[in-house]
C-alpha positions in Angstrom: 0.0 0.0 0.0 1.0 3.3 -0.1 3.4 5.0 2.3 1.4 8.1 3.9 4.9 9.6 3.9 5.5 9.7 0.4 2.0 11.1 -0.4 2.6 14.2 1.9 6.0 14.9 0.0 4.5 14.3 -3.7 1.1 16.1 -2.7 3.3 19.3 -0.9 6.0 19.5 -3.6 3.1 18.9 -6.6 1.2 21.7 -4.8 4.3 24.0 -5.3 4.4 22.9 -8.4 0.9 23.8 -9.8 0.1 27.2 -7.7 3.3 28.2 -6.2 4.2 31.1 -7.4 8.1 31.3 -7.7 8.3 35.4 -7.1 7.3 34.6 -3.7 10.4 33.6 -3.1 12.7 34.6 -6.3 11.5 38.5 -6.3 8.6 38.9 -3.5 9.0 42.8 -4.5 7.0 41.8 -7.6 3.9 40.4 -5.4 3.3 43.2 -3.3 -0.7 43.3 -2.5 -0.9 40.0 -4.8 -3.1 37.3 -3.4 -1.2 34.2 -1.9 -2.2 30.6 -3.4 -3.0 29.0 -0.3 -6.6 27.9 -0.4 -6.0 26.0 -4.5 -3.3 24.6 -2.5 -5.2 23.1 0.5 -8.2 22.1 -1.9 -5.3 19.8 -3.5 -4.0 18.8 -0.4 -7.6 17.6 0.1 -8.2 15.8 -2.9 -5.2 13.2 -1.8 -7.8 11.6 0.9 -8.2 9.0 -1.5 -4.6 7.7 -1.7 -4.7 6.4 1.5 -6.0 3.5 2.8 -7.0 4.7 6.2 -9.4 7.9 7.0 -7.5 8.9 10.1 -3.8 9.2 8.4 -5.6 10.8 5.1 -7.3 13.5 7.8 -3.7 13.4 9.4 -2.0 13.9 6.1 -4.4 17.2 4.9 -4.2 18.8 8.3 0.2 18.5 7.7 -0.6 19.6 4.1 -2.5 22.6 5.4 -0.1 23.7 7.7 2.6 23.6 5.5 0.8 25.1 3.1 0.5 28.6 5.5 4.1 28.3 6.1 5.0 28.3 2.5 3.1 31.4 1.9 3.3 33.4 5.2 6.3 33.1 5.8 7.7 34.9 3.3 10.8 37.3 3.3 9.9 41.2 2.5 13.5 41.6 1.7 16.3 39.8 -0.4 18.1 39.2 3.1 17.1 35.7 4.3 15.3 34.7 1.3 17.6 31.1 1.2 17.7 30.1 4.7 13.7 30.6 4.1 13.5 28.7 0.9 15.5 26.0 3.0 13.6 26.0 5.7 10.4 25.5 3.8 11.8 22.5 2.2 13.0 20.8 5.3 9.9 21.0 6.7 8.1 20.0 3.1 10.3 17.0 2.6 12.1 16.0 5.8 10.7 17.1 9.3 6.9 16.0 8.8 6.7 13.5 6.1 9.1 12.1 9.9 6.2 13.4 12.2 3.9 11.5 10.1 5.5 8.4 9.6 5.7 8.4 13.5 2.0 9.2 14.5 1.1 6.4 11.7 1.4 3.1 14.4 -0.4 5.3 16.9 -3.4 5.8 14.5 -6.5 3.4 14.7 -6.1 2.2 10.8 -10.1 3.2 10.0 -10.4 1.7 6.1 -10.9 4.6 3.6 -14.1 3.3 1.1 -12.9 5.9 -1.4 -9.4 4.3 -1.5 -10.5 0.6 -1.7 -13.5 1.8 -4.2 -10.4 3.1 -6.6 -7.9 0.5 -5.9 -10.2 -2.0 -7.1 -10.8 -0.3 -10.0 -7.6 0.5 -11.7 -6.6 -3.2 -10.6 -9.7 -4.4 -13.1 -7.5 -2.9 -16.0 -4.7 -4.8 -17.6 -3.1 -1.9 -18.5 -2.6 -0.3 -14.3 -2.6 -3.5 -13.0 1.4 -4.2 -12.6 1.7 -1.0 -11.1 -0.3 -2.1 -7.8 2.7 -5.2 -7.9 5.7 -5.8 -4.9 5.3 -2.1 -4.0 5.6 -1.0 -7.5 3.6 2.5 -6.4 5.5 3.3 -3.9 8.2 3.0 -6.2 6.7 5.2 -8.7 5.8 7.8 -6.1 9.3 8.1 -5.6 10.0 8.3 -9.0 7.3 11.2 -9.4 9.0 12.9 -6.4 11.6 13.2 -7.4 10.7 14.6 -10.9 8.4 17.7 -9.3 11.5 18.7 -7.2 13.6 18.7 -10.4 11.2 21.1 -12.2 9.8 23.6 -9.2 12.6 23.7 -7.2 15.3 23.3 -9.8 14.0 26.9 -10.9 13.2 28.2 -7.7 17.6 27.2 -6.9 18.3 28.2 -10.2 16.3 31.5 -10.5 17.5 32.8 -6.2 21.3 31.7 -7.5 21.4 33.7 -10.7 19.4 36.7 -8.5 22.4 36.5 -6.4 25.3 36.8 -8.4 23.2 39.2 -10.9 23.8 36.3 -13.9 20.6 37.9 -16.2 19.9 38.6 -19.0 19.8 42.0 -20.2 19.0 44.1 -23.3 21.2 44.6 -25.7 19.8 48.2 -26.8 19.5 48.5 -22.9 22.5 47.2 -20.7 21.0 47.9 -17.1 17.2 46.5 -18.2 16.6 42.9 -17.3 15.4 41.3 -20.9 12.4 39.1 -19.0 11.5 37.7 -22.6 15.0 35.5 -22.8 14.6 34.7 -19.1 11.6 32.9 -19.3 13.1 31.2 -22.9 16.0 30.1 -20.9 13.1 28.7 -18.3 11.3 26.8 -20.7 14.4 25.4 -22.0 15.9 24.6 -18.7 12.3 22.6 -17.8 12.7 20.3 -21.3 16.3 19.9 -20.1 16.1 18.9 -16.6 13.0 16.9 -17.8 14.7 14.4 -20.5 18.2 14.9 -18.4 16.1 13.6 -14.8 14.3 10.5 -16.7 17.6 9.4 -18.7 19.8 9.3 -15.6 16.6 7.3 -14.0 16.9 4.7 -16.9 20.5 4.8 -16.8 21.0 6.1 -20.5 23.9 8.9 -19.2 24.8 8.8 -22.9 22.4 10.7 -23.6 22.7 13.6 -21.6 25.8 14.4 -23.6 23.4 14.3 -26.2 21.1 17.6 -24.5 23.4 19.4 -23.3 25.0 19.6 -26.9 21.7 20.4 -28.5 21.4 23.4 -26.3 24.8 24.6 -26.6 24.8 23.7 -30.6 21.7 26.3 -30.6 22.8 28.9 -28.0 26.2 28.9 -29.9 26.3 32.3 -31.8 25.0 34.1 -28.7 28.2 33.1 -26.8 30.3 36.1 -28.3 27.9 37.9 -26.1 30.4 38.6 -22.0 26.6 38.9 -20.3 24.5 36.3 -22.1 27.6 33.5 -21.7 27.8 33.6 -18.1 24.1 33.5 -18.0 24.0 30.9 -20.2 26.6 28.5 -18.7 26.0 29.5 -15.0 22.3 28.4 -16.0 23.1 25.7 -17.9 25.5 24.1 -15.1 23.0 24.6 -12.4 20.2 23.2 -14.2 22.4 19.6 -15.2 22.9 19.7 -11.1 19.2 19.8 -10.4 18.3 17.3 -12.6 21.0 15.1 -11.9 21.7 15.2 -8.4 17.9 13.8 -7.6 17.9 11.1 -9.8 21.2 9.8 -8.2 19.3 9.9 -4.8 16.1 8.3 -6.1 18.4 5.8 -8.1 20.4 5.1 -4.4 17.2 4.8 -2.5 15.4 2.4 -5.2 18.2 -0.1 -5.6 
């Protein structure tokens, strides 16, 4: 069955994923009177009550999900000062500190059967197709996996994005030197998303050849930009971090599957 523990972290980090706006943390100056996305994020916190088998760790798991939820978005620096060892903290808690609460209060727990779970693990085990996924722990497995992946793409920016911030590696204008050119920023974000994305799955499957293979691509493509001082330490800097954020998970998920 599935490990409560590994819901909360895919549920939390998925959340980020789908309504966590990365300003909040990369430039909160931009979100000043902006509305925070914590009640989408609670509402799909609730809808994981049906991955678990029991009602009372489900409950247990939304009312975690909730609270890390407010953290997330409360607790946000109004300055650039402190914005990392915030960003930290939130995923210690996210992926560390209560996924350990929970896994603790689970033997304490009465173990009341969740109708909604068994009512959909019966179904997708009717079809031939999801049926080897419910085999030897293969979800939990897969869960993993998928944990792994979300970190890759939100947080992989959210790193990438506070780290070029930092050391003021941006792109900029070329008619206008001291204006941030936001157009090629979120290129270079779409870009670095495909990358991580085939880089994180081929290190999974153990094809490293082909990473070779991406990074060349993007370099083959970004090549007559490089005479540009600005846009090639961008553009490596970028580049270097986001090949560490897509590899450095997979290695862990690899380690902990085998």
């Amino acid at each position: 069955m599935l490990k409560a523990e590994l819901v909360l972290i895919l549920v939390y980090l998925s959340g980020r994923l789908f309504f966590y706006d990365i300003n909040l943390i990369a430039q909160p100056h931009k979100l000043s009177g902006q509305k925070k996305p914590v009640l989408k994020r609670i509402v799909f916190g609730i809808a994981a009550f049906v991955l678990l088998e029991h009602v009372d760790i489900a409950v247990m798991l939304i009312l975690m999900h909730s609270l890390l939820v407010l953290i997330d978005t409360v607790f946000v620096p109004k300055q650039s000062r402190g914005i990392k060892t915030i960003y930290i903290c939130h995923l210690l808690f996210g992926i560390l500190i209560f996924p350990m609460l929970l896994k603790f209060l689970v033997p304490f727990m009465p173990a009341w059967q969740n109708p909604l779970f068994i009512a959909l693990f019966d179904y997708l085990q009717s079809f031939v197709l999801t049926r080897p996924f419910f085999y030897s722990g293969n979800l939990n497995k897969i869960i993993l996996i998928l944990i792994g992946f979300v970190f890759t793409l939100k947080e992989g920016t959210l790193f990438i994005r506070l780290t070029l911030n930092r050391i003021s590696a941006i792109p900029v204008k070329k008619d206008n030197p001291k204006k941030e050119d936001s157009d090629e920023y979120e290129r270079g974000k779409l870009i670095g998303l495909l990358e991580r994305t085939f880089i994180y799955f081929l290190v999974i499957f153990n094809q490293i050849g082909g990473v070779a293979i991406i990074v060349a691509l993007k370099s083959l493509a970004r090549f007559k930009e490089m005479d540009d001082k600005n846009f090639a330490e961008y553009f490596l800097i970028g580049s270097f971090l986001s090949l560490l954020m897509a590899v450095t998970p997979a290695v862990i998920i690899r380690i902990i599957l085998n």
